[in-house]
LUMBAFI-440448 format. One record per atom (N, C-alpha, C): residue number from 1; atom name; x, y, z. Coordinates in Angstrom, 3 decimals. Atoms other than C-alpha are relative to their C-alpha. Example, Ala and Ser with C-alpha at 12.3 -4.5 7.8 and 13.67 -1.06 7.14 Angstrom:
BEGIN
SITE  seq  atom         x         y         z
SITE    1     N     0.890    -1.190     0.000
SITE    1    CA    12.300    -4.500     7.800
SITE    1     C     0.900     1.200     0.000
SITE    2     N    -0.820    -1.190    -0.060
SITE    2    CA    13.670    -1.060     7.140
SITE    2     C    -0.770     1.090     0.730
% end
This chain:
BEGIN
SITE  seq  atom         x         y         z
SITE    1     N    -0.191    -0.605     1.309
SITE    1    CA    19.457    58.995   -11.269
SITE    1     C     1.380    -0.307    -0.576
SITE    2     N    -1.657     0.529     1.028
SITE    2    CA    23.465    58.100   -11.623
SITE    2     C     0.051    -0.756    -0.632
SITE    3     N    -0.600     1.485     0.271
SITE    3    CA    22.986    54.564   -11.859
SITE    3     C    -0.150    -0.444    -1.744
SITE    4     N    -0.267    -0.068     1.528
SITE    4    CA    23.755    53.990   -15.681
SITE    4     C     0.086     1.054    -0.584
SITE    5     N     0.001    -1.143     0.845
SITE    5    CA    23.658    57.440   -16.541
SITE    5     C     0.801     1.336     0.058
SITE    6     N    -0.920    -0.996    -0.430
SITE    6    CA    26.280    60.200   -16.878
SITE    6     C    -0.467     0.782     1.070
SITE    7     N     0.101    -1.346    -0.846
SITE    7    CA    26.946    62.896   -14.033
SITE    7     C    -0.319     1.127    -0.987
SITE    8     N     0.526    -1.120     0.613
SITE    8    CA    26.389    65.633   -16.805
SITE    8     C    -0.832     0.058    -0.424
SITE    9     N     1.540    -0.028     0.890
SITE    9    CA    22.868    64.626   -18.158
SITE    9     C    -0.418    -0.070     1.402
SITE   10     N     1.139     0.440    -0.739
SITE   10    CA    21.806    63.905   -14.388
SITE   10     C     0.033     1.588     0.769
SITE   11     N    -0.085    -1.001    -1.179
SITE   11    CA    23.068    67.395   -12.415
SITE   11     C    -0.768     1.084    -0.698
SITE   12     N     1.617    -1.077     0.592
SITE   12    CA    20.112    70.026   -14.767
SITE   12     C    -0.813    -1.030     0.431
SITE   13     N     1.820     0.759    -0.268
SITE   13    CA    17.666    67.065   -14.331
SITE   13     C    -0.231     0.282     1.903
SITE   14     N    -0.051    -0.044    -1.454
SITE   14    CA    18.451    66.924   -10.411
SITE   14     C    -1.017     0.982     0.578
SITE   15     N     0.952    -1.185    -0.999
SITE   15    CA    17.289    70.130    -9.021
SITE   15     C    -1.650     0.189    -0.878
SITE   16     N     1.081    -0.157     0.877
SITE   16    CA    14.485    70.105   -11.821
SITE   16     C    -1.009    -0.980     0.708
SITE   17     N     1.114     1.237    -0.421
SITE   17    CA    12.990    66.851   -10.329
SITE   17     C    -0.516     0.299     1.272
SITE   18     N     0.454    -0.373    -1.226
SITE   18    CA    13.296    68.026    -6.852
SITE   18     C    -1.109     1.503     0.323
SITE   19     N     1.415    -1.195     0.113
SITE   19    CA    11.040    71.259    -7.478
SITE   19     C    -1.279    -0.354    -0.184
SITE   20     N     0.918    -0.067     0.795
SITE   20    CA     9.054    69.374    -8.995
SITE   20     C    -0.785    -1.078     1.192
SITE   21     N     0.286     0.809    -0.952
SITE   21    CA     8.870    66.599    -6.172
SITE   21     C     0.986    -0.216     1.021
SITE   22     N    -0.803    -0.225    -0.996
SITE   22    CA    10.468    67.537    -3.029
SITE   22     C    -0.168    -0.756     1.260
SITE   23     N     0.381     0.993    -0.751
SITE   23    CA     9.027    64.835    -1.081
SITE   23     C    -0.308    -1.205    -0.434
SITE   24     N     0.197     1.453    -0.108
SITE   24    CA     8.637    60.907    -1.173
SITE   24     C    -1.834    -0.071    -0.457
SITE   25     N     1.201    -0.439    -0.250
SITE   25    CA     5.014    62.040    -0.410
SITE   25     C    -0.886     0.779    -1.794
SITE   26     N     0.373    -0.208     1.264
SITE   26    CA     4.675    64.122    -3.913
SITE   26     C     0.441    -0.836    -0.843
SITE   27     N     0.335     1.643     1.260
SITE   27    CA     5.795    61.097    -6.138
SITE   27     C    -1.170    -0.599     0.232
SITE   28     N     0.708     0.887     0.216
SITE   28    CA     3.535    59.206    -4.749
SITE   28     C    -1.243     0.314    -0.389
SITE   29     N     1.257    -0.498     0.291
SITE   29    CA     0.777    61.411    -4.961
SITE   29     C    -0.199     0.535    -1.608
SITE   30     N     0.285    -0.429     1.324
SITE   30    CA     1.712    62.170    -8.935
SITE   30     C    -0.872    -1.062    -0.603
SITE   31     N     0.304     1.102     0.528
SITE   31    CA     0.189    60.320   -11.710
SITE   31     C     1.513    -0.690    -0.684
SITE   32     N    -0.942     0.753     0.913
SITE   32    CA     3.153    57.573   -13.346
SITE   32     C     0.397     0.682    -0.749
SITE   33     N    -0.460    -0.489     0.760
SITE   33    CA     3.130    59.179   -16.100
SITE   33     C     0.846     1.735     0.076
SITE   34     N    -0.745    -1.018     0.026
SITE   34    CA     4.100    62.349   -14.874
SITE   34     C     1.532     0.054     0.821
SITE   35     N    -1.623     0.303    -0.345
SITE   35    CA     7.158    61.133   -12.870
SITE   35     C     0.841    -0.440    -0.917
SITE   36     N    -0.630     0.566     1.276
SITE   36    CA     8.296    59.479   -16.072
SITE   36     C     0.340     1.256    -0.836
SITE   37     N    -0.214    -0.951     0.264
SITE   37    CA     7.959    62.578   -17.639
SITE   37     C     1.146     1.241     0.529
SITE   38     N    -0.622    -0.767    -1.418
SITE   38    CA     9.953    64.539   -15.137
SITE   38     C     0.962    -0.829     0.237
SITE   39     N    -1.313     0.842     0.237
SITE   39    CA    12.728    61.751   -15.764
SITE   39     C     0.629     0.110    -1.094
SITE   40     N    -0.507    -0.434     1.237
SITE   40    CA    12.844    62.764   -19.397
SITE   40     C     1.296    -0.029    -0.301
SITE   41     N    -1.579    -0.345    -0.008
SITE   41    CA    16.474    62.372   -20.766
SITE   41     C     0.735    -0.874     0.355
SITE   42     N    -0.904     0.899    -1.090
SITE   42    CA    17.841    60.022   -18.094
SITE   42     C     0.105    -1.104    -0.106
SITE   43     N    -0.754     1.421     0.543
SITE   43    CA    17.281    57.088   -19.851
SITE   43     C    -0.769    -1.294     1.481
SITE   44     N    -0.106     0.840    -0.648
SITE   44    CA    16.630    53.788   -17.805
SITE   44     C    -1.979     0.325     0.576
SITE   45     N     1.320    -0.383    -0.715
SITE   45    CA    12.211    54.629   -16.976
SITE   45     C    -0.658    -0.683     0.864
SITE   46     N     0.661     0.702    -0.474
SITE   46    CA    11.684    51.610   -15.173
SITE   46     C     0.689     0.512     1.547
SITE   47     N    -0.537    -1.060    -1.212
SITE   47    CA    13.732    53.716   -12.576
SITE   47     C    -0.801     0.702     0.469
SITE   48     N     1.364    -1.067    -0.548
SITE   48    CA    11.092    56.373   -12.357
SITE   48     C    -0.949    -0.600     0.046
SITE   49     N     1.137     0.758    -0.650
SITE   49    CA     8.528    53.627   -12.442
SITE   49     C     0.140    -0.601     1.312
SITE   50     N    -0.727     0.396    -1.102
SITE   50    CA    10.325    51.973    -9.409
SITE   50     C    -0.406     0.735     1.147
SITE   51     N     0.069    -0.747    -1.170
SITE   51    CA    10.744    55.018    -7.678
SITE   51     C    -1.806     0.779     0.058
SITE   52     N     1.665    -0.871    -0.242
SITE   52    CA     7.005    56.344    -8.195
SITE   52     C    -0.583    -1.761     1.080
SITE   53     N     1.033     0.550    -0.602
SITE   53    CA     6.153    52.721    -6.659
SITE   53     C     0.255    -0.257     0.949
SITE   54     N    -0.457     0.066    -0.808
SITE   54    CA     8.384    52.628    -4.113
SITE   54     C    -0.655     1.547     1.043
SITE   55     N     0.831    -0.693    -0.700
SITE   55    CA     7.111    56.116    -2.827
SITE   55     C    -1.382    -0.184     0.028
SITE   56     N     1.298     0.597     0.105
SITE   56    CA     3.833    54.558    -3.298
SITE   56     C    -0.187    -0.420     1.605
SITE   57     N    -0.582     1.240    -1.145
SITE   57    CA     4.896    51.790    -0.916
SITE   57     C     0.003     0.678     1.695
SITE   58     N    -0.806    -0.606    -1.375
SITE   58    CA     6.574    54.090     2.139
SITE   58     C    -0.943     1.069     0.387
SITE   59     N     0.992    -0.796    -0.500
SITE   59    CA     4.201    56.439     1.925
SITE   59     C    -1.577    -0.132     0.274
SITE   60     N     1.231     0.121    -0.451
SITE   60    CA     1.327    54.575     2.568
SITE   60     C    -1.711     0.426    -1.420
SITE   61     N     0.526    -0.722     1.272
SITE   61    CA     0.114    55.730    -1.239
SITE   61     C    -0.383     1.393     0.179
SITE   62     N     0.149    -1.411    -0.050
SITE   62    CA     0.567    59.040    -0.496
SITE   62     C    -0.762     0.484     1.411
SITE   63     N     1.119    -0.298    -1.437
SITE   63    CA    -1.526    59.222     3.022
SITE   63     C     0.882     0.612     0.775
SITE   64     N    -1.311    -0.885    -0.778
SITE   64    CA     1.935    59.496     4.991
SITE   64     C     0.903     1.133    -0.446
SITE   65     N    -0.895    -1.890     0.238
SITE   65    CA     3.416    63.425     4.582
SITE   65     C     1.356    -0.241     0.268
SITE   66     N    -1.029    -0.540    -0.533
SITE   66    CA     5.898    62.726     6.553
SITE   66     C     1.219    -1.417    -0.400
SITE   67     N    -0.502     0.829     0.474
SITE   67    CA     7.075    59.292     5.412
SITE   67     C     1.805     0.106    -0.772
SITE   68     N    -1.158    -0.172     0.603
SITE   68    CA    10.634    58.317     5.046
SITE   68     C     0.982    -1.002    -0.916
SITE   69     N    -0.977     1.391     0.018
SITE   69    CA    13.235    55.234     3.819
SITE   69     C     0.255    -0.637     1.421
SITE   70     N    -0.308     0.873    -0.863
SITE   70    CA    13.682    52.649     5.913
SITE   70     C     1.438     0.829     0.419
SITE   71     N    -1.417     0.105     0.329
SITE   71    CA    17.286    53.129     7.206
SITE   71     C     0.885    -1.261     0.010
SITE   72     N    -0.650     1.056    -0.201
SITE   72    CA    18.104    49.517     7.540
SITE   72     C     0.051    -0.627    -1.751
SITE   73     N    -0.250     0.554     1.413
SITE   73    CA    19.351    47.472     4.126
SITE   73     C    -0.940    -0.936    -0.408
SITE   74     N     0.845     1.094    -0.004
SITE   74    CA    17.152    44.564     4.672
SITE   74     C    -1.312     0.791    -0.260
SITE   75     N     1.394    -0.059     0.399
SITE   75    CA    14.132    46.575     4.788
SITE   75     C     0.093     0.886    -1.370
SITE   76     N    -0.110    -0.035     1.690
SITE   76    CA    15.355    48.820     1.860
SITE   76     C    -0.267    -1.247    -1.046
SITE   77     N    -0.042     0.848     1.704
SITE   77    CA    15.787    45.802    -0.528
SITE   77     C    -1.131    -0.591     0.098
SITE   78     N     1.521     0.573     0.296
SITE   78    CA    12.090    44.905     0.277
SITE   78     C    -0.987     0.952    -1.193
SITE   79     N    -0.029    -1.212     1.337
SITE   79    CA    11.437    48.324    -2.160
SITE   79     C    -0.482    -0.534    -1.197
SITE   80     N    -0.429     0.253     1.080
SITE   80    CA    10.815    48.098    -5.227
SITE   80     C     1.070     0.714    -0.596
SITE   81     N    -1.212    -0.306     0.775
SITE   81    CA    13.857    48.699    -7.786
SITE   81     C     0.800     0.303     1.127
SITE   82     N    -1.157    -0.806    -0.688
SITE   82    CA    16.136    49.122    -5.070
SITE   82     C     0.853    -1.662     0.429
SITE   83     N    -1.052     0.917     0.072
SITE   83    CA    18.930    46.213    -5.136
SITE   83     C     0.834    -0.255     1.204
SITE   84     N    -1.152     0.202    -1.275
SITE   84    CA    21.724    45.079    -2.646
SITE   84     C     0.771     1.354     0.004
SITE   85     N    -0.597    -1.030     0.309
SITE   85    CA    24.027    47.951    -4.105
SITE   85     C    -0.957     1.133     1.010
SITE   86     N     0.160    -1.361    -0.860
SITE   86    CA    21.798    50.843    -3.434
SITE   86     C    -0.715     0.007     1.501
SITE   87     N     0.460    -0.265    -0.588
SITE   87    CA    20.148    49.553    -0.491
SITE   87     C     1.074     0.044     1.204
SITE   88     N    -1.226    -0.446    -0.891
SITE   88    CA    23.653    49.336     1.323
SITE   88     C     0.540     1.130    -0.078
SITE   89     N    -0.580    -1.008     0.037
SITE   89    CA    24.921    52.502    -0.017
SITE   89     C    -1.031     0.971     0.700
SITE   90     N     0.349    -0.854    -0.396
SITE   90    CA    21.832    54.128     1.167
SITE   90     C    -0.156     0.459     1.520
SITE   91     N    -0.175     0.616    -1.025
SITE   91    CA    21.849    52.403     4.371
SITE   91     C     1.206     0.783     0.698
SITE   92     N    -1.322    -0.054    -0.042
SITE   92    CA    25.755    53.066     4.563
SITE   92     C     0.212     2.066     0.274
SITE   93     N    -0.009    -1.134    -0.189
SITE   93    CA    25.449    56.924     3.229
SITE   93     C    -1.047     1.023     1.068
SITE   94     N     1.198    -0.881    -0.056
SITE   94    CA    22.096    58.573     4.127
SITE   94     C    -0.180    -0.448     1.615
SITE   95     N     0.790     0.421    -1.724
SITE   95    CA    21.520    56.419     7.719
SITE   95     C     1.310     0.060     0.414
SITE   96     N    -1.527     0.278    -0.905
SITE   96    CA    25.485    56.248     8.857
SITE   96     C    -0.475    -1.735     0.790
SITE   97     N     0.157     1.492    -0.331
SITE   97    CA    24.427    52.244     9.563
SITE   97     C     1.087    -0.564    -0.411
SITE   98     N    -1.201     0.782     1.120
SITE   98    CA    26.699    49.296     8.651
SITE   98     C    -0.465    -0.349    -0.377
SITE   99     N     0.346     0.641     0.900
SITE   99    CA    26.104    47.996     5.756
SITE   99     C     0.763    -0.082    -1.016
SITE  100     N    -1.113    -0.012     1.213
SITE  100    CA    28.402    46.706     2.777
SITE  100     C    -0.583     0.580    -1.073
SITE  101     N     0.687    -0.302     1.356
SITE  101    CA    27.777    47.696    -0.462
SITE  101     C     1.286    -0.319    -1.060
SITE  102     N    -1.200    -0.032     1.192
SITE  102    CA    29.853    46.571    -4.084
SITE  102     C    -0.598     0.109    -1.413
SITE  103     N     0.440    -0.416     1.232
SITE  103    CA    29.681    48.482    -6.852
SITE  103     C     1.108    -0.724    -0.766
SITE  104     N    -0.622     0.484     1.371
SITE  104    CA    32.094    47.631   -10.078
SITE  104     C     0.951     0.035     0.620
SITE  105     N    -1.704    -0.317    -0.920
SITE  105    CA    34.980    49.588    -8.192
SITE  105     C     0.340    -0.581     1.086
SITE  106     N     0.026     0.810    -1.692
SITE  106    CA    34.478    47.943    -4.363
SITE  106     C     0.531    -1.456    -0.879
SITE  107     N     0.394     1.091     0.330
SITE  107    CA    33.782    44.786    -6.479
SITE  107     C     1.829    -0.421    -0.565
SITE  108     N    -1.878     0.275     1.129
SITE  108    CA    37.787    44.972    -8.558
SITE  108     C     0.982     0.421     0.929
SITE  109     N    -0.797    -0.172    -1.119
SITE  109    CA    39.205    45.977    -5.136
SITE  109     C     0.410    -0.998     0.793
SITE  110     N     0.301     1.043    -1.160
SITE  110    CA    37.961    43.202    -2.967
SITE  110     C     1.003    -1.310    -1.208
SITE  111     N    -0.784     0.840     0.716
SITE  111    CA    39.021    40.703    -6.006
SITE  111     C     1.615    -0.100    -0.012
SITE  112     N    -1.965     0.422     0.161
SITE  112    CA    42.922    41.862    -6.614
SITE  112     C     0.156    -0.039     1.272
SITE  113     N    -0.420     0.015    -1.654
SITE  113    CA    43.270    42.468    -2.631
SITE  113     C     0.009    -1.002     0.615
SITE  114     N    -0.331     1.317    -0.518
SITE  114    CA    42.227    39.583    -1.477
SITE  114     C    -1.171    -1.549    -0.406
SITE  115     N     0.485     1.384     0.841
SITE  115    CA    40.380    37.199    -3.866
SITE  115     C     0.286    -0.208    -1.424
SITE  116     N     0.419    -0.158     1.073
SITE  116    CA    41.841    37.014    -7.127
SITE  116     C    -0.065    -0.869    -0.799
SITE  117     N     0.054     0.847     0.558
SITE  117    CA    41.186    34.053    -8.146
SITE  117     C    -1.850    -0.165    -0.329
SITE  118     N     1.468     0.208    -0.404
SITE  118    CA    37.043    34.628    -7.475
SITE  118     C    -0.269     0.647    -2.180
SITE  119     N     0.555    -0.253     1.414
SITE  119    CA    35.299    35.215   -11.254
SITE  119     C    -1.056     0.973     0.445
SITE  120     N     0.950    -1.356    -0.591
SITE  120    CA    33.602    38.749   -10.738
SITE  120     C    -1.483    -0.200    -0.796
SITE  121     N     1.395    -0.083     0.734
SITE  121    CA    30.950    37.882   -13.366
SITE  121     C    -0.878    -1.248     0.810
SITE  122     N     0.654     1.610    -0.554
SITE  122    CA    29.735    34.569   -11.470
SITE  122     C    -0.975     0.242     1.086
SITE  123     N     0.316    -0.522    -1.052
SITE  123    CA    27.253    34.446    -9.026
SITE  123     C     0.738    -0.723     1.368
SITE  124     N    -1.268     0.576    -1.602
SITE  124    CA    29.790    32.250    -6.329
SITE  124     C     0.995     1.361     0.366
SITE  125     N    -0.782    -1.439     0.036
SITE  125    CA    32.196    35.548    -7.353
SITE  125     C    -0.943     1.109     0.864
SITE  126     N     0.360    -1.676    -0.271
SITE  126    CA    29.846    37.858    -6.644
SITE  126     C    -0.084    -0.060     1.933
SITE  127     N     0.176     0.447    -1.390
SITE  127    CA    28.601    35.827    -3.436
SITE  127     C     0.997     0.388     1.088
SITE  128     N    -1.028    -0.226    -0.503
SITE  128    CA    32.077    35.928    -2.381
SITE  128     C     0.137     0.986     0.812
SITE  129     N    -0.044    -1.476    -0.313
SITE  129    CA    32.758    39.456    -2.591
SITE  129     C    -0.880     0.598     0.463
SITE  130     N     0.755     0.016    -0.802
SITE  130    CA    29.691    40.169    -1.036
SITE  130     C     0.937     0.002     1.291
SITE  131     N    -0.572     0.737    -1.499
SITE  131    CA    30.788    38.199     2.039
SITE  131     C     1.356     0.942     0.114
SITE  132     N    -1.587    -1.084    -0.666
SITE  132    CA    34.408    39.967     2.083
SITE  132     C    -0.413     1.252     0.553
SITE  133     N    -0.075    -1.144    -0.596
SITE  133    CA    33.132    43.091     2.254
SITE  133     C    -0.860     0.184     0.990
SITE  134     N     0.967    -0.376    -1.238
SITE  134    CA    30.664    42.565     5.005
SITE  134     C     0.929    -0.248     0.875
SITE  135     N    -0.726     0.344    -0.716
SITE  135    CA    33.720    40.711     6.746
SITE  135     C     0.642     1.324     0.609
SITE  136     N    -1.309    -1.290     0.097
SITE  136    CA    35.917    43.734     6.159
SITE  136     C    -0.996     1.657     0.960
SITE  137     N     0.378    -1.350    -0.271
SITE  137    CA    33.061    46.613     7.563
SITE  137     C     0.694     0.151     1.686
SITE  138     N    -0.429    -0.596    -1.843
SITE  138    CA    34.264    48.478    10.971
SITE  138     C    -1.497    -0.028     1.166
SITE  139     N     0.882     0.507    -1.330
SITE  139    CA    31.901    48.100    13.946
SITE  139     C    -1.432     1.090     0.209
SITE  140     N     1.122    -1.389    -0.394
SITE  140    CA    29.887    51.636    13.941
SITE  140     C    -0.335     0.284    -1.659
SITE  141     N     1.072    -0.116     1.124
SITE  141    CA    27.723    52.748    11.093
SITE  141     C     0.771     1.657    -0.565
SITE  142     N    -0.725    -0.868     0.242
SITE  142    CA    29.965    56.001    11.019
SITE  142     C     1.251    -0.394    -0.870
SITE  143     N    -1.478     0.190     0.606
SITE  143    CA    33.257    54.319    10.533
SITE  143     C    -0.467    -0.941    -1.166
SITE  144     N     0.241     0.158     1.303
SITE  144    CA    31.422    52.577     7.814
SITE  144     C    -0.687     0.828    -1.514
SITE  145     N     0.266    -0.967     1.097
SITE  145    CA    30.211    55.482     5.859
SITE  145     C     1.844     0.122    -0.680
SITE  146     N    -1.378     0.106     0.738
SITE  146    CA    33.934    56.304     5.433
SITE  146     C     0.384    -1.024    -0.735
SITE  147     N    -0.757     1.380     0.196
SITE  147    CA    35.256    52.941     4.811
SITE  147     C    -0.934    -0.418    -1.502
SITE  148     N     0.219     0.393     1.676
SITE  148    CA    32.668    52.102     2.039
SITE  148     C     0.490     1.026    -0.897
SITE  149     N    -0.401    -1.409     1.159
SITE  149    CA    33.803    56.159     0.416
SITE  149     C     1.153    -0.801    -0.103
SITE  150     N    -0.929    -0.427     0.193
SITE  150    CA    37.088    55.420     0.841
SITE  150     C     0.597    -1.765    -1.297
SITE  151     N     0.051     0.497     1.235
SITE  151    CA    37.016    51.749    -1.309
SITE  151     C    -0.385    -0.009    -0.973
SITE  152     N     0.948    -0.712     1.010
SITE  152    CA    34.707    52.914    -3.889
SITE  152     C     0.856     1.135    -0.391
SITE  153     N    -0.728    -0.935     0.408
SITE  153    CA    37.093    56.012    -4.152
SITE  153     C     1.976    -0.899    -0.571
SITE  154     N    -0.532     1.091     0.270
SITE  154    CA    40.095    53.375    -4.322
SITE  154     C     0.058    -0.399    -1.196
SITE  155     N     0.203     1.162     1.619
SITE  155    CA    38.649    51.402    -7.330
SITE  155     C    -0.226     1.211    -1.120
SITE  156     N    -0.033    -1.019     1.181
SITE  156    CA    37.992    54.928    -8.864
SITE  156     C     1.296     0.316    -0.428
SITE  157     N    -1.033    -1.225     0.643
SITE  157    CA    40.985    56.684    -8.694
SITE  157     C     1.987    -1.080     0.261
SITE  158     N    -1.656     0.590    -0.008
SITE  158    CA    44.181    53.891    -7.777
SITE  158     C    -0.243    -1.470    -0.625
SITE  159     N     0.134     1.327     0.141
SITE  159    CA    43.080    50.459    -8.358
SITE  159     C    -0.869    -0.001    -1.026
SITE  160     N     0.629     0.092     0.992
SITE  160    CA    41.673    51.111   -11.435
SITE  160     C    -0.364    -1.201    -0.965
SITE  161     N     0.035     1.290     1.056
SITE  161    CA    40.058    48.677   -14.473
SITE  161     C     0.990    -0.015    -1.026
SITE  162     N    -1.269     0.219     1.458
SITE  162    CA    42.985    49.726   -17.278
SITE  162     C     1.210     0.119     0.885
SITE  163     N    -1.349     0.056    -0.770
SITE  163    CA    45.705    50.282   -14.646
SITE  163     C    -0.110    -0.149     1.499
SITE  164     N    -0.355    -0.125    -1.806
SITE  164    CA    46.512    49.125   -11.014
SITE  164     C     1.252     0.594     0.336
SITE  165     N    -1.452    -1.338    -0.546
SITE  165    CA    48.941    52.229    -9.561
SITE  165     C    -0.112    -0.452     1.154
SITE  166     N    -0.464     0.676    -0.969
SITE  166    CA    50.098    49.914    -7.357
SITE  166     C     0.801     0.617     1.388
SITE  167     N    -1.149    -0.860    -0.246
SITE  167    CA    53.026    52.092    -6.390
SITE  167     C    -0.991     0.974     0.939
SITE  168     N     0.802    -1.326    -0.869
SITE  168    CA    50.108    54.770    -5.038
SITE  168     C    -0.745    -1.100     1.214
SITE  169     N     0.902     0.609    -0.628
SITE  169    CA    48.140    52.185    -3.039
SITE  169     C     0.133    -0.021     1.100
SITE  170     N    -0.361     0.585    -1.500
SITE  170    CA    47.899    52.006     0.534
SITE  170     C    -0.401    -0.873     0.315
SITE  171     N     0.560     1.799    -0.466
SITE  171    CA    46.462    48.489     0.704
SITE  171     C     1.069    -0.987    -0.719
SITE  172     N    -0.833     0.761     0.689
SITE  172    CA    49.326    47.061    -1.658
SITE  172     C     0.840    -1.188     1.023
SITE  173     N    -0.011     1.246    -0.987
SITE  173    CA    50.705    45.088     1.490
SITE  173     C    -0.111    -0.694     0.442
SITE  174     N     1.023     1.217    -0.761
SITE  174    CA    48.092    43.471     2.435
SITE  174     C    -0.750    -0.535    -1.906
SITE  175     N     0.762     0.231     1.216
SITE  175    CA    47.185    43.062    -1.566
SITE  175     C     0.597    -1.440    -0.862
SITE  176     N    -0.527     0.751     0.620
SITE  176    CA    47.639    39.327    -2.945
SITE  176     C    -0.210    -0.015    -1.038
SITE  177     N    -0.105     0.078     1.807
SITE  177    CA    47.089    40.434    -6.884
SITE  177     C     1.660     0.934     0.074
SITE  178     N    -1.081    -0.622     0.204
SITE  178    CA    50.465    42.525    -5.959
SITE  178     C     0.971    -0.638     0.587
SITE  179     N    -0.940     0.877    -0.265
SITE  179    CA    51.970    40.119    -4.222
SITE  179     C     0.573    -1.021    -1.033
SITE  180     N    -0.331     0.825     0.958
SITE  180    CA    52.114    37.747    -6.845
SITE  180     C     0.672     0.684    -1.252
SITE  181     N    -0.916    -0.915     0.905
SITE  181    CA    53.442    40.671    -9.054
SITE  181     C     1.301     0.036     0.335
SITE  182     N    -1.781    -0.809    -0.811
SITE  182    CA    56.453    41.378    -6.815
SITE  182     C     0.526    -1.884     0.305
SITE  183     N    -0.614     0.971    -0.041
SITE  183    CA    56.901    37.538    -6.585
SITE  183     C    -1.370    -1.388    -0.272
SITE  184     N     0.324     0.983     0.994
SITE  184    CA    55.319    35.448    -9.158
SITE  184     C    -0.266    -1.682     0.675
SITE  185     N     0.029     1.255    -0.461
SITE  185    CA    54.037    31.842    -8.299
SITE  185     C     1.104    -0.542    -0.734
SITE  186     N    -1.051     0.754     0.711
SITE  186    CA    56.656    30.596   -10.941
SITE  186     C     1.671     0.378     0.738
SITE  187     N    -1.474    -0.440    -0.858
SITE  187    CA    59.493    32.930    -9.070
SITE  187     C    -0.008    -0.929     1.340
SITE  188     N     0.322     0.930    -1.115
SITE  188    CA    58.023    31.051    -6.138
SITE  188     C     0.496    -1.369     0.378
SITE  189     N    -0.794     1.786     0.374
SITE  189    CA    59.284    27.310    -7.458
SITE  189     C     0.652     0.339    -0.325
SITE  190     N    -1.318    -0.173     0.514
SITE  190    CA    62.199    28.301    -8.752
SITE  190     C     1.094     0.005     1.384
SITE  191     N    -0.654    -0.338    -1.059
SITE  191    CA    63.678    29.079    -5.126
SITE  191     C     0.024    -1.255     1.008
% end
């Protein structure tokens, strides 16, 4: 429900949807149209078509009660509507697995830190960053729940898109978009 759409239009719909379908098992068993309905507001419907066909999918069209998500990423992104992004974050959050995941913020972290020469809109860029951050996960599926919060929290709140608060950063050391701040390729030839 976040993905494109404010936190204040999605937290009344939230608990509304879950009353309404508190299991994987009741999507699948609605009709379409009434999960769409029951998305009302939120914008984006091929989301609630997605997710009505994805609980379709897992639950066996409704046969399995007890039916859950995969917890691995690979078999998430076999889903429908469910992408690299959320099938690592769900992977990452919901299973404590490793799995990378780059949203906008991960994605403008990994670039000034340690690629910034990669073109974030490209798909070689994206490829890239991809690859870094699978390089970069820790070994246990725990210490990667943290580790994806804590870059994703990062690109929110220090390493921002209108300002890098450099000065606050605890990766600025190891960060070559701040290295080249504190000593310029041109300061570089000059010496």
């Amino acid at each position: 429900m976040l993905q494109q759409t404010q936190v204040s239009r999605v937290v009344p719909k939230y608990a509304e949807f879950l009353a309404t379908f508190p299991t994987l098992h009741h999507i699948a068993r609605a009709r379409p149209a009434r999960v769409t309905e029951a998305w009302a507001g939120l914008g984006y419907y091929a989301r609630a078509r997605n997710l009505h066909s994805l609980a379709r999918v897992v639950t066996d069209r409704g046969r399995d009660v007890s039916a859950m998500l995969p917890s691995e990423a690979e078999s998430l992104r076999a889903l429908p509507g469910i992408g690299a992004y959320t099938a690592g974050a769900v992977s990452s959050f919901a299973y404590e697995r490793r799995a990378e995941l780059v949203d906008t913020n991960v994605a403008r972290v990994l670039k000034r830190v340690f690629a910034p020469d990669v073109e974030l809109k490209s798909g070689r860029g994206q490829k890239r960053l991809w690859a870094i951050a699978r390089e970069l996960l820790p070994r246990t599926g725990k210490a990667t729940w943290t580790h994806n919060q804590a870059i994703m929290e990062l690109g929110a709140l220090v390493c921002t898109a209108r300002v890098a608060h450099c000065g606050a950063c605890p990766v600025r050391s190891d960060c070559a978009t701040y290295a080249r701040t504190v000593n310029p390729p041109a300061a570089r030839r000059r010496r």
